[in-house]
N, C-alpha and C positions, 0 to 999 in steps of 0.2 A: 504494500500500500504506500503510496511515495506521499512523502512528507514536501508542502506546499511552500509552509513559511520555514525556513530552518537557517537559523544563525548560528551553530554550532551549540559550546553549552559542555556538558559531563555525560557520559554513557560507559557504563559497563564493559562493552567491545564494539569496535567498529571496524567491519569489514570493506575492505576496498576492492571494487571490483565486483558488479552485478554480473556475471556469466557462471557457469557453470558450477565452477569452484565456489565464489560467493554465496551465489545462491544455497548451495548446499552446506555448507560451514554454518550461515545462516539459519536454514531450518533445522538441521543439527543440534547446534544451540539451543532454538526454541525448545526442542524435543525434550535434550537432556538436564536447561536449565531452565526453569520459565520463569525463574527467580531475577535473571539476569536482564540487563536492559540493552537492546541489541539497536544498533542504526545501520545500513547497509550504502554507502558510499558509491556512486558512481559518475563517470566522469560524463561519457555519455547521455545521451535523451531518451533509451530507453534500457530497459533488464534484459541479458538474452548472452552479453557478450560478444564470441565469434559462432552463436547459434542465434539465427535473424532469421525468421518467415517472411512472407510478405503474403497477401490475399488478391491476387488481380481475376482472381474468375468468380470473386463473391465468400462471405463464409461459409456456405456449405459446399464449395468444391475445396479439391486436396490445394493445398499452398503449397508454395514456392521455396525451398530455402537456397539462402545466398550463402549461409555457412553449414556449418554441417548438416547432413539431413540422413545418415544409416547410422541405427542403431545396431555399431559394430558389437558382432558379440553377446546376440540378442540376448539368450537366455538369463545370461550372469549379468547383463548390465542391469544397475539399475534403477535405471530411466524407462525401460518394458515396464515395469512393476510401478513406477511412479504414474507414466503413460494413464495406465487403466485406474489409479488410483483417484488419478482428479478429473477421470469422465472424457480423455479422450481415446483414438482407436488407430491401435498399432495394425500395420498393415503386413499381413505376414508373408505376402507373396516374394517369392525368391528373388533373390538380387540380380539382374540381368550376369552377372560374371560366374555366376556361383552355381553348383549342380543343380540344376531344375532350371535356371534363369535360362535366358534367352538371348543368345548373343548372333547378331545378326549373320557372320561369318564363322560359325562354331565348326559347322562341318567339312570346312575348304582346309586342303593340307597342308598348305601353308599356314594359317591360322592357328590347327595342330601344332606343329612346327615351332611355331612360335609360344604357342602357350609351353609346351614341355622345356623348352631354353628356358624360359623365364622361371619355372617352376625351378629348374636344376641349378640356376644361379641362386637364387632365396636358400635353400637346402645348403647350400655351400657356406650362407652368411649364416645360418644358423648352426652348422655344425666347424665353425672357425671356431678356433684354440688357440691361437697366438698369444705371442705375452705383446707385439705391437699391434696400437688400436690402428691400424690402415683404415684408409677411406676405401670407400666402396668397389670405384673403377676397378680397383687390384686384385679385384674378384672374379673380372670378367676373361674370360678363356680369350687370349688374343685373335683367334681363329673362327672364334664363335658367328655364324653367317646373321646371329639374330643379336649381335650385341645393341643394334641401334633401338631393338625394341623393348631390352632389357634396361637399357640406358631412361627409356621415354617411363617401363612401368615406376624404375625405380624412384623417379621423379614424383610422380603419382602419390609414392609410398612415403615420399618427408617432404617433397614441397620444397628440397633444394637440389644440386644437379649430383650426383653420382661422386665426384672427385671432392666435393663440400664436405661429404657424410659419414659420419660412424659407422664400422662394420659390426664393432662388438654393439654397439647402442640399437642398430636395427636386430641384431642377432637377440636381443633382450626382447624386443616388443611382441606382444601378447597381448590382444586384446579380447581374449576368451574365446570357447568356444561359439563356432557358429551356431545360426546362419545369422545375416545382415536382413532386419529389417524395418521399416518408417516408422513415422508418426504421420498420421494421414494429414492429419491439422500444420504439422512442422516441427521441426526438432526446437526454432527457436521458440516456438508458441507454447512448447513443451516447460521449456524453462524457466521464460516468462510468468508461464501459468504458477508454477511452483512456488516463483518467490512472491508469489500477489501476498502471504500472509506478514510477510518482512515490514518492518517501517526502513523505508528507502530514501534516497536524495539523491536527485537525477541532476545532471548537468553542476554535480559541482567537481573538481577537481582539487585533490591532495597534492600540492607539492613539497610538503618537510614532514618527515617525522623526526619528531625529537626523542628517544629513549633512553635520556639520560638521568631523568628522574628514577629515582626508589621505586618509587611505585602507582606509578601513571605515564603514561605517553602524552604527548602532545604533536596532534595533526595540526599543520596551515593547511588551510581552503580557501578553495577562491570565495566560499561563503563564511569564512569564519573562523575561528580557531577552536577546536575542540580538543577534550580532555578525557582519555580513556582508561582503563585500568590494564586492557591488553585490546591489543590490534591482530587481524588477519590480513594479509598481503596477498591478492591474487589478481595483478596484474600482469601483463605477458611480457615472456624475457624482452624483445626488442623497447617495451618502454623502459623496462630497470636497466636496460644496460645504456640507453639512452641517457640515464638518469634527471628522468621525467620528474621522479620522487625523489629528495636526496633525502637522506641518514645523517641523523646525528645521534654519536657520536657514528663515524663513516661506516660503511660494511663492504671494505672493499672485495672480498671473498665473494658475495653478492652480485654485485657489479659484472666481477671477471665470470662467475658461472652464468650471470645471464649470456651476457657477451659470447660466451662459448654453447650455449644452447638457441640459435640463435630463429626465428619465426621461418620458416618458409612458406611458398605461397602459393597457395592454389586457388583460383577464380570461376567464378561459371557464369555463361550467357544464357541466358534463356529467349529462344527465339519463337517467334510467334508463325504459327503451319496454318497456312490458307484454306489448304485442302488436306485435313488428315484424315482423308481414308489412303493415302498414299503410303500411311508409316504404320508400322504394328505398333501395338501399345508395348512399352515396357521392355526394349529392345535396346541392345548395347552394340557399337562400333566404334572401332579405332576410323583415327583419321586419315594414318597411314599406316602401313605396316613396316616400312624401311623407312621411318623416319624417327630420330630421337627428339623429335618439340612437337607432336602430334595433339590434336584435340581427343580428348573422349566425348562418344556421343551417348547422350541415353532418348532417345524417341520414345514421344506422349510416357511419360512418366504419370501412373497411376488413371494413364486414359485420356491426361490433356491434353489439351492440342498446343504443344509447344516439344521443341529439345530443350534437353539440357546440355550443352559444351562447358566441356571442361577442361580445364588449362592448367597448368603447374609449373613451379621453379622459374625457368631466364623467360622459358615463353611467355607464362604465364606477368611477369616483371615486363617484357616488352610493349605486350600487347594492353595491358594495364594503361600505361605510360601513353598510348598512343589513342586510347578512347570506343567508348562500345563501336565505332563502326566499323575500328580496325579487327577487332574480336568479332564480329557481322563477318567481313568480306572473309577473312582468313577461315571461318566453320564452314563459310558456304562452298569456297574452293574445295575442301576437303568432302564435305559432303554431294558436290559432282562427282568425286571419284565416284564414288558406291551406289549414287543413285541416278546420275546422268546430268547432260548440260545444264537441263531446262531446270534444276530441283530449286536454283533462286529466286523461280517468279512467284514460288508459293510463301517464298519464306521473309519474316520482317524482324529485328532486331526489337525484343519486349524490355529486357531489364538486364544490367550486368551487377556483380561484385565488384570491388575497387580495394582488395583489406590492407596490400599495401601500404597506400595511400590514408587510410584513417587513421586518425592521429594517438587515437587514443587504443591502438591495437598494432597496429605497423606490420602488419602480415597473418599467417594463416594457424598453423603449429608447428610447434617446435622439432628440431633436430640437433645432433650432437656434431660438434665438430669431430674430427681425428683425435682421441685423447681425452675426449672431455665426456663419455656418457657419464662417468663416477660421479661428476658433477651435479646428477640430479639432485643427490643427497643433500651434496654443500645447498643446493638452491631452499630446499626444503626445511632444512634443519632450523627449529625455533631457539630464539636466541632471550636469552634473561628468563624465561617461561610468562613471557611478555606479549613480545613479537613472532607470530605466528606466521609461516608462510604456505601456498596452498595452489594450487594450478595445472594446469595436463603436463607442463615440462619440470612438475616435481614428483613425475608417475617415472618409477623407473621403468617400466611394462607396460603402460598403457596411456605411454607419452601421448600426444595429436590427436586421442578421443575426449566425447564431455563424458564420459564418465570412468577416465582414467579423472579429466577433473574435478570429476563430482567427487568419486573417490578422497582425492588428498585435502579437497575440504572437510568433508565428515573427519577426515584423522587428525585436519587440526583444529574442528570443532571440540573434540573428544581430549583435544590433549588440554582447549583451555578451560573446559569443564573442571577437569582435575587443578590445572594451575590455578583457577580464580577460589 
């Protein structure tokens, strides 16, 4: 419930950061303390974080999301269980990539071909044992005829390029057992929904914390100064290494783990279909197959008549940079290959992603550098039994999902239970 007039004041904890982690640290709290007086901090205009819906075909058709939208790891996430909790309807149908789903080019040998390389390179990052953290590229067979696809999925998988990325840190990620399934309503509508019980403050921004007192903190706001007994931090590494928020007294341990976990970025267009009895519902295709900057296609997702393009890592950065009509022309190019010349006249650019560019986010989820998965720890680890930290890049396993960072909110809900 967002708080109207708010001048700061005194509060029991304040959480920074309405997304996933937030949210959930928050209701957390309420659960275990309801003694406690909670305020939930966000810099932003709305709750959701890098889980954002939008509604352009009405609210009773499925929504759009611009950030995450598969609830990876359906069974054990949980976000399934919160889903039907507050009355909305998870959508169980199989994930176009996944056994059952529906991928446009499944049965072509080449396609084969290419799914078994890429399966064989992952196996390879999961069963490395080196005592040095190499980045990823050093994984790929020099020889391999499908590196360029293996390059493009890996992209997909962190959101930065292949030669950026931790081997042992991908080798860690675990996002639970399958299968990948929605939220018909949206992931961000999902999370949204969750924190409506929260007292919240939209558009203000933290920039000092002070934890040098005994026994209180003190936040600057652009609304005010506030006075806490213990704080939650779950902003995304590219703001703290930004140092968007600074630390008193410093946390440079902080700083250098955000820095080295650092946002990668993934985008989506959503384009609008003239005529979709042209496309199957619920249908996956690559852009290319011999290409490592390729869009992903998902066709009429959930029935709509729109794709969804998906972009990731430098492309995804390029095409950002350059504006939805460059993300237009460059899906439609691609989508002539598979569907023929004419497939542009049906199609019109509806809404893109920009996470990059938002200030208060700066890209999509996190990835380890060469050296730095151990790192998640340092990022996570609460300091004084005070200062609580919480987010999907302090999941050593379930880094880049929301409920990897729903996860480390409840854990550091739970740890300030005990501390307060």
């Amino acid at each position: 419930m967002p708080i109207e007039s708010w001048k700061g004041g005194e509060v029991d904890v304040a959480v920074i950061g309405a997304g996933a982690a937030g949210v959930g640290a928050a209701r957390q709290l309420q659960l275990l303390r309801p003694d406690l007086s909670i305020v939930l901090l966000e810099a932003s205009d709305r709750v959701g974080g890098r889980a954002r819906s939008i509604h352009p075909f009405g609210a009773d058709a499925a929504a759009l999301d611009l950030g995450c939208g598969w609830l990876h790891g359906a069974r054990t996430n949980a976000w399934t269980g919160i889903a039907e909790e507050v009355g909305l309807t998870v959508d169980r149908t199989p994930a176009p990539w996944s056994d059952g789903g529906h991928r446009l080019e499944q049965n072509d040998a080449d396609a084969k071909a290419a799914a078994a390389a890429v399966n064989d390179f992952f196996e390879r990052v999961d069963d490395y044992r080196g005592n040095d953290d190499a980045d990823l590229s050093t994984m790929l067979s020099p020889d391999d005829p499908w590196s360029e696809r293996i390059y493009a999925v890996g992209a997909f998988m962190t959101g930065g390029e292949l030669d950026k990325s931790s081997v042992i840190d991908l080798g860690r990620y675990d996002p639970g057992p399958g299968p990948d399934w929605r939220v018909r309503q949206g992931y961000g509508t999902l999370v949204e929904t969750f924190g409506l019980p929260v007292p919240t403050v939209l558009s203000v921004e933290v920039s000092r914390i002070d934890h040098s007192g005994a026994d209180h903190i003190v936040l600057s706001t652009s609304k005010g100064e506030l006075r806490a007994r213990a704080v939650v931090v779950t902003v995304s590494t590219n703001v703290l290494a930004a140092e968007r928020i600074t630390f008193w007294p410093p946390l440079p341990e902080k700083i250098e783990a955000a820095a080295r976990l650092p946002l990668g970025l993934a985008n989506k267009l959503f384009i609008r279909i003239a005529d979709p009895e042209i496309f199957t519902d619920d249908t996956h295709v690559m852009g290319s197959k011999h290409s490592r900057r390729p869009g992903a296609y998902q066709l009429k997702p959930f029935g709509a008549s729109v794709i969804e393009a998906y972009f990731a890592a430098d492309l995804a950065l390029d095409l950002e940079r350059q504006g939805i009509d460059a993300m237009f022309a460059f899906s439609v190019e691609q989508l002539k290959r598979v569907f023929g010349a004419d497939i542009g006249k049906t199609l019109s650019p509806l809404v893109a992603s920009a996470w990059a560019g938002e200030p208060f986010f700066g890209g999509s989820y996190s990835y380890a550098t060469p050296g730095a998965s151990d790192l998640r720890s340092v990022l996570a680890a609460p300091r004084d039994g005070r200062l609580f930290f919480a987010g999907e890049a302090c999941s050593k396993a379930r880094y880049s999902t929301a409920h990897g960072a729903y996860e480390t909110g409840v854990a550091a809900a739970e740890a300030v239970a005990k501390a307060l």
